[in-house]
FITORNU-70090 format. One record per residue (C-alpha): residue number from 1; z, y, x. Coordinates in Angstrom, 3 decimals, decimal comma. Layout:
<sites>
seq | z | y | x
NUM | Z | Y | X;
...
</sites>
This chain:
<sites>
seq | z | y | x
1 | 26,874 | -76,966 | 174,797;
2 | 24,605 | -76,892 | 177,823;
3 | 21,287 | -77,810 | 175,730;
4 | 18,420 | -78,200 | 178,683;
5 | 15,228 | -77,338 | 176,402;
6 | 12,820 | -80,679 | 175,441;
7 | 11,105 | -81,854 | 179,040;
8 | 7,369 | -82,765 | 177,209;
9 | 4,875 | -80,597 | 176,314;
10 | 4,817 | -79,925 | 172,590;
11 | 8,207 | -81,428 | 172,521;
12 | 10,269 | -78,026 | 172,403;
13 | 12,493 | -76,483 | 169,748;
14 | 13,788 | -73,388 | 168,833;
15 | 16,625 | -74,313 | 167,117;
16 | 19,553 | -76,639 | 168,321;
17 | 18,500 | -79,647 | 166,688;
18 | 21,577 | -81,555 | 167,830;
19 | 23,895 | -79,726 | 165,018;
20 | 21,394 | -80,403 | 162,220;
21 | 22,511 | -82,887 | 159,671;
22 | 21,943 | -86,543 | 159,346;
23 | 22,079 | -89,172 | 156,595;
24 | 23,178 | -91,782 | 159,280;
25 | 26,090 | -93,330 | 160,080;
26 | 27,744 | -91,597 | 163,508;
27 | 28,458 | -94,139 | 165,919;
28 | 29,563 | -92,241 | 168,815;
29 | 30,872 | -88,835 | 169,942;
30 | 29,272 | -86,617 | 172,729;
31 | 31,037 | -84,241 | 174,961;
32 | 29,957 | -82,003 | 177,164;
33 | 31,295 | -80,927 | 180,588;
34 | 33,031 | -77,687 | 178,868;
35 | 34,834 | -79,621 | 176,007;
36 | 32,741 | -79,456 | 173,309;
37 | 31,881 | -82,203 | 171,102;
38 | 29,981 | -83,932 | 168,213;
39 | 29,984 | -87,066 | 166,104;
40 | 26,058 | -88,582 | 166,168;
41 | 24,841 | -91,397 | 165,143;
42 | 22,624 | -93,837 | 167,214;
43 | 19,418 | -92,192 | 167,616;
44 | 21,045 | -88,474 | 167,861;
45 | 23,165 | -89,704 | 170,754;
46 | 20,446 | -90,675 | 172,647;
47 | 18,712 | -87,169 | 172,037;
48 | 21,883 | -85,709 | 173,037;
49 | 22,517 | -87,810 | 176,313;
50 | 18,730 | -86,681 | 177,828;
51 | 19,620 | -82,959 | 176,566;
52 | 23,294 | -82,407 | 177,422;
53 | 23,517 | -82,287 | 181,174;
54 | 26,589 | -84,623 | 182,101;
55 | 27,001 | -85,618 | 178,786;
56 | 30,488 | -88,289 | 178,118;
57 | 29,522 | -90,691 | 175,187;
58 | 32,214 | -92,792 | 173,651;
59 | 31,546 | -94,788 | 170,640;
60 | 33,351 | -94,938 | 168,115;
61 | 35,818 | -97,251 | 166,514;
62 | 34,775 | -98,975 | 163,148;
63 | 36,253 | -100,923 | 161,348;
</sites>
């Protein structure tokens, strides 16, 4: 995925925290402009929209 690295100082990883795991309930998935994709919940998605450029976010269907 197109990761753009964290835009504050001090706020910059060197692992891809988007694929780490997460004891929330995923509410949408992300996609990037090449296809790929993840289920995240709330709070990753948002992480994901600012890093991902062109990021699609559709949420998902509960029921």
């Amino acid at each position: 995925m197109g990761v753009r690295p964290g835009r504050r100082p001090g706020r910059r990883w060197t692992y891809d925290r988007l694929r780490q795991p997460c004891a929330e309930l995923a509410t949408h998935t992300v996609t990037d402009t090449a296809g790929a994709s993840l289920t995240a919940c709330t709070v990753h998605t948002a992480e994901a929209e600012q890093q991902i450029t062109r990021a699609t976010v559709t949420p998902l269907p509960h029921g």
